[in-house]
C-alpha positions in Angstrom: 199.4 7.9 113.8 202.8 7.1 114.8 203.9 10.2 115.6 201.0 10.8 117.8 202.0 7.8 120.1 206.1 9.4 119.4 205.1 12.3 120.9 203.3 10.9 123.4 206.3 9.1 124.3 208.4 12.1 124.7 206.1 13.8 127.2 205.7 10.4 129.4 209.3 10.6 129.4 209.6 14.2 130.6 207.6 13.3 133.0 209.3 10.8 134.3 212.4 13.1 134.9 209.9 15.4 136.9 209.4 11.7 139.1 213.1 11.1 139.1 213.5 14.6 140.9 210.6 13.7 143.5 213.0 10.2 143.9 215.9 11.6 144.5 215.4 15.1 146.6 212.1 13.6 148.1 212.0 14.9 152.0 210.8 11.7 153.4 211.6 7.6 152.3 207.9 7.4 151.6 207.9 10.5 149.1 210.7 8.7 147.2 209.3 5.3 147.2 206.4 6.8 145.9 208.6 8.7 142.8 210.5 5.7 142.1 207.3 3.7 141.7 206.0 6.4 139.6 208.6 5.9 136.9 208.0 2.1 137.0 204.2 2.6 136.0 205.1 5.1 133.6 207.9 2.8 132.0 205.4 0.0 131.7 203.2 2.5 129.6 206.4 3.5 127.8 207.3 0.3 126.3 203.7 -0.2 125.3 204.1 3.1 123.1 207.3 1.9 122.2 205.5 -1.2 120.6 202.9 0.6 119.0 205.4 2.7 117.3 207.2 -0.5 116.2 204.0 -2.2 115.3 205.0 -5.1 117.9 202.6 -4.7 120.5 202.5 -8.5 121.5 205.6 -8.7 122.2 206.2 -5.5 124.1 203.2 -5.9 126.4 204.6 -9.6 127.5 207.7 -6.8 128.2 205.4 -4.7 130.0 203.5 -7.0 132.2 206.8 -8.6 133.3 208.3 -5.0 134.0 205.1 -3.9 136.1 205.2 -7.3 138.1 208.9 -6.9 138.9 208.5 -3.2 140.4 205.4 -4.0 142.1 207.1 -6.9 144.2 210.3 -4.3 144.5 208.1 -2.1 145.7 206.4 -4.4 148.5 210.0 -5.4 149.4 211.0 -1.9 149.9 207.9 -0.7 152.3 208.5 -3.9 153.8 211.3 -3.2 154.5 211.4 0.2 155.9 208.1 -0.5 157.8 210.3 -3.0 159.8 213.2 -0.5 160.2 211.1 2.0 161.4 212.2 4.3 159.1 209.1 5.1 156.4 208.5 8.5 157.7 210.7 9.6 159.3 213.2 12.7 157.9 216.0 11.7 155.9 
């Protein structure tokens, strides 16, 4: 079973380099808020594979939670942010 959730880990991982490319070479700010949001949900599923492979699940998903609650706020700040600015859609 563990290798199941290992290899599962692998291709949430690969896919999270095919979000890191949509971050950085993303045409618009929006397109790359959205990428880099996309590899904060997908870490916070990572490190709950990472725990079932250990067989420490409570403590990883205390990891997790913390992890998804910082990006989401990062994520608020950021549109915020460029909302104000003016700046979401345009080109870069």
């Amino acid at each position: 079973m563990d290798s199941i959730f290992l290899y599962s880990s692998m291709f949430l991982a690969l896919l999270m380099v095919l979000s890191l490319y949509r971050g950085v070479f993303g045409p618009t700010v929006a397109d790359r808020m959205i990428g880099v949001n996309a590899i904060g949900s997908k870490t916070t599923v990572l490190l709950i594979l990472i725990g079932l492979v250990y067989h420490r699940v409570d403590m990883f998903v205390d990891i997790a939670l913390a992890y998804a609650m910082l990006n989401f706020i990062a994520v608020l700040a950021a549109s915020r942010y460029f909302q104000k600015r003016k700046g979401l859609y345009d080109e870069a």
